[in-house]
C-alpha positions in Angstrom: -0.1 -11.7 4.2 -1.5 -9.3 1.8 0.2 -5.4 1.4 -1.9 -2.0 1.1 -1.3 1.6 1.1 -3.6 5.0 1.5 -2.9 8.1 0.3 -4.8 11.7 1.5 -3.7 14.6 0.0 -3.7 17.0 -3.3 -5.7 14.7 -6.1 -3.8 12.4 -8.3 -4.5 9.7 -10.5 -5.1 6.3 -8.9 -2.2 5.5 -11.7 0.7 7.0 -9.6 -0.9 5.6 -6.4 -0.8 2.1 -7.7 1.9 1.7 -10.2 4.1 4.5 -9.8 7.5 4.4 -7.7 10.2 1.4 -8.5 8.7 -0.8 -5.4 5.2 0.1 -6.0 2.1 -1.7 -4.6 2.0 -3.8 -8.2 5.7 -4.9 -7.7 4.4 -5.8 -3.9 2.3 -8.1 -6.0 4.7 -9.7 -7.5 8.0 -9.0 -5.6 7.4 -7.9 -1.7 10.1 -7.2 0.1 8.7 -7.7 4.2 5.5 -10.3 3.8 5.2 -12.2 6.6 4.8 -16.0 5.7 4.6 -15.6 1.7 6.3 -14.7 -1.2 3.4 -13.5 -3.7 0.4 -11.5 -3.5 -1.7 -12.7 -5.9 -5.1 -13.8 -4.9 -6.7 -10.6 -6.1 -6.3 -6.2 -5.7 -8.4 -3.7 -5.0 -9.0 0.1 -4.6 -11.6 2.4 -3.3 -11.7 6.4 -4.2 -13.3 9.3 -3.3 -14.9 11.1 -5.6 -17.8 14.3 -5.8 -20.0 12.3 -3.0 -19.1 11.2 0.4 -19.2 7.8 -0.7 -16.5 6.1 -2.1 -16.1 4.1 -5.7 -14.0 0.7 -5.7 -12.8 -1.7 -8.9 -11.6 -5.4 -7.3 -10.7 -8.0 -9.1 -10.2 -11.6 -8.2 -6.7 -12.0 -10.6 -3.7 -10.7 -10.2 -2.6 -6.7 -10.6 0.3 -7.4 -13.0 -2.5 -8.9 -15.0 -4.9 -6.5 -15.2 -3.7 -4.5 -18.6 -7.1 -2.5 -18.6 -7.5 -1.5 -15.3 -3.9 0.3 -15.5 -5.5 1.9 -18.1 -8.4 3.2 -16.6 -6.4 4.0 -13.4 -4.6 6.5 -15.6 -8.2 8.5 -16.2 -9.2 8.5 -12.7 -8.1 11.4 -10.1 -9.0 11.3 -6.4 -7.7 12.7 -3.1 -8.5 9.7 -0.6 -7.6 6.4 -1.6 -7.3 3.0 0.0 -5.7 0.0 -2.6 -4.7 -3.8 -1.5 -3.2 -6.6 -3.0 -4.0 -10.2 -1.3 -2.4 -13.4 -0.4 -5.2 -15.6 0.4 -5.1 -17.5 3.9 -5.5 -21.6 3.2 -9.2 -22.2 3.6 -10.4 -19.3 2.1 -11.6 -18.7 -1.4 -10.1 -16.4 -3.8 -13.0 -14.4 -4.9 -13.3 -11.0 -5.8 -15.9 -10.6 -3.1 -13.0 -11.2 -0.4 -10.4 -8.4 -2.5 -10.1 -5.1 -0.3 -10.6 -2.7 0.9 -13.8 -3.5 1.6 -16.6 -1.0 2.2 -18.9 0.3 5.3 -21.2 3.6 4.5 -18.9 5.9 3.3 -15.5 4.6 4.8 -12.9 2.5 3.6 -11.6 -0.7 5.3 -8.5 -3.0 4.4 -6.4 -5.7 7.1 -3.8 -7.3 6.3 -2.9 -10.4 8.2 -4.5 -13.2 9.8 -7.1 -14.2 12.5 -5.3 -17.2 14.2 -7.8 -20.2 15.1 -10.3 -18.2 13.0 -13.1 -21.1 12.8 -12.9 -21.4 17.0 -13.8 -17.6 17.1 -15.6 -17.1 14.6 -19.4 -17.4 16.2 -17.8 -15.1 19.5 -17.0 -12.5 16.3 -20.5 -12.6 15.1 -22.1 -12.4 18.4 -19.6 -9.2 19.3 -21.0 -7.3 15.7 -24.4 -8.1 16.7 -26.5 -5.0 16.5 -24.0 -2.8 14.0 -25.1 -2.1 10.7 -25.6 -4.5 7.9 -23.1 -4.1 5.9 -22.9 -6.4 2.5 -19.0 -6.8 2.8 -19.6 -8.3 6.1 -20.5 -11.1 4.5 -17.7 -11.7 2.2 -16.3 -15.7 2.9 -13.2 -14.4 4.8 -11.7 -13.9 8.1 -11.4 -9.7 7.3 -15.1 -9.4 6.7 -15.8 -9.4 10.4 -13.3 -7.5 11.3 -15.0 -4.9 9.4 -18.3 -6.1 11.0 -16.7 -4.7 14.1 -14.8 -1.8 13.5 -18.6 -0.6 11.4 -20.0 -1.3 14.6 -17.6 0.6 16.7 -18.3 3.4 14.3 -21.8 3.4 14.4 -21.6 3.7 18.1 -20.2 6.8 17.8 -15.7 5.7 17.4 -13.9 8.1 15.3 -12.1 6.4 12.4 -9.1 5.5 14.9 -10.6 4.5 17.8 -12.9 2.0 15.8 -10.2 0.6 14.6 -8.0 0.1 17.8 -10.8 -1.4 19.1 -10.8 -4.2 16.8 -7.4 -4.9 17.5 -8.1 -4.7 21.3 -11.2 -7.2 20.9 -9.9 -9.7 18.7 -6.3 -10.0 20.5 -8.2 -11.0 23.4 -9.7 -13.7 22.0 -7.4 -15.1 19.6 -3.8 -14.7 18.2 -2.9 -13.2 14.5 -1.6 -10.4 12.9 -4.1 -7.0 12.4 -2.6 -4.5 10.5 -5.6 -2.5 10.0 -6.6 0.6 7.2 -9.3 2.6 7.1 -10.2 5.9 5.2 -13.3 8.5 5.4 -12.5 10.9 2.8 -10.4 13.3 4.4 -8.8 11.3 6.6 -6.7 8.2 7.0 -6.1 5.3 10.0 -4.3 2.6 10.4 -2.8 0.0 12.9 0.0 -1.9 13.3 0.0 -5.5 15.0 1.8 -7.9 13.6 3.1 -6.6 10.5 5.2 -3.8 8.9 3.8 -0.6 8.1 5.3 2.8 6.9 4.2 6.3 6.9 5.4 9.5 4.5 4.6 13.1 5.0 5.1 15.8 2.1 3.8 19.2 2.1 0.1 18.9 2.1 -0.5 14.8 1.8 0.0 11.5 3.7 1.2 8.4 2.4 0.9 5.0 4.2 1.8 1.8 3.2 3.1 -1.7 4.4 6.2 -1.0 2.4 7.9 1.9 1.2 6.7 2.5 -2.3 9.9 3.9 -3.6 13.6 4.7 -2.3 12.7 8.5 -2.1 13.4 9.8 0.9 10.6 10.7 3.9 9.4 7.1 4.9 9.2 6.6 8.3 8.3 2.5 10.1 5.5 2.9 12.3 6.5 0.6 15.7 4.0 -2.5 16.7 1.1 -1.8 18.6 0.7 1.8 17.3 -1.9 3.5 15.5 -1.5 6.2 13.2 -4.1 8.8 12.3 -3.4 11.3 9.2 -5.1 13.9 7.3 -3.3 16.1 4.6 -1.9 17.8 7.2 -0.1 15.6 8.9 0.2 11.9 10.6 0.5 11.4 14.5 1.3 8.1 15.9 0.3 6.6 19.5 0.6 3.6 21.1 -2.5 1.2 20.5 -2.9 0.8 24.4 -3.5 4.5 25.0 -6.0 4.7 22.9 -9.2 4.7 25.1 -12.9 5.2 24.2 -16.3 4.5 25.6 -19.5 3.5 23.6 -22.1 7.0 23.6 
């Protein structure tokens, strides 16, 4: 179900972030090596940067990355220092649409899941009632599952969650109601989050930058698998991982 990767640290062009590395997140596309119930990824890609302003930039497309002979092109020209990208597998009964590509946006963060909300339709009106009251964010309303996940974790965050915490609390929310898998991803900027539920997920630290990514990118050394249930929270200066459970937080 889908793979994505986040990268905070010294800029670099969105090139080496996507297509770089001899398992890179184009040959995930294509060629994955841990999905979890298929053999492709794709139903569409995305990737959102930071740039000058606190908000971030994003190009998604509905086709597939190894398709997309421009957009390698451009990637090559464009140099950032926060950066969230996915590839998707489309869940049966959901469109593939470029409006349902991640990561998606809310304000000025980032957002990408990976997986599946089990039993999605006989959830699906407890979901909305739970991101009652958050902000309105367009993505929300993207035809998918993921879309109100992020209607929750921008709700979380509104309330006052750090970039974490907002996140763990989606995974905590939605597990209570329903089965699936919520490897979640989320990036402000200067700092990166991501949980594990579900799925694989990996995590490299070099001198001055943080890597994360479903799967290892390339066979260099560093990569590290982040355990189930955890969530990981990472600047440039380094990644810490704790378990999902002891992550506690109460709504200002």
């Amino acid at each position: 179900m889908c793979r994505h990767l986040a990268y905070v640290g010294p800029s670099r062009t969105l090139r080496s972030l996507v297509f770089d590395g001899d398992h890179s997140l184009e040959h995930q596309s294509y060629a994955p090596r841990m999905n979890v119930g298929n053999v492709l990824n794709a139903d569409g890609f995305g990737i959102g940067w930071y740039g000058d302003g606190p908000a971030p930039s994003r190009f998604r497309r509905r086709d597939p990355l190894w398709t997309d002979v421009s957009f390698r092109e451009i990637a090559g020209s464009v140099a950032t220092g926060c950066a969230v990208a996915a590839v998707r597998s489309a869940t049966v009964g959901f469109p593939v649409d470029e409006s349902c590509a991640q990561p998606f946006r809310a304000g000025t963060r980032l957002f990408s899941h990976n997986g599946i909300v089990q039993g999605f339709a006989g959830v699906e009106g407890k979901l909305r009632e739970l991101a009652a009251g958050g902000p309105v964010e367009p993505d929300a309303r993207a035809p998918v599952d993921s879309a109100l996940l992020l209607a929750l974790a921008a709700r979380y965050w509104a309330d006052g969650a750090d970039l974490g915490t907002g996140l763990a609390e989606v995974v905590r929310t939605v597990t209570g109601l329903t089965g699936g898998r919520y490897n979640l991803l989320a990036a402000d900027g200067t700092g990166l989050a991501a949980t594990t539920c579900g799925d694989s997920l990996f995590v490299r630290e070099t001198p001055g930058a943080v890597e994360i990514a479903s799967e290892p990118t390339d066979g260099a050394p560093g990569w590290r698998p982040v355990p189930d249930r955890a969530l990981v929270r990472a600047t440039a200066a380094g990644a810490v991982t704790t378990p999902l459970e002891g992550d506690t937080w109460t709504a200002s």
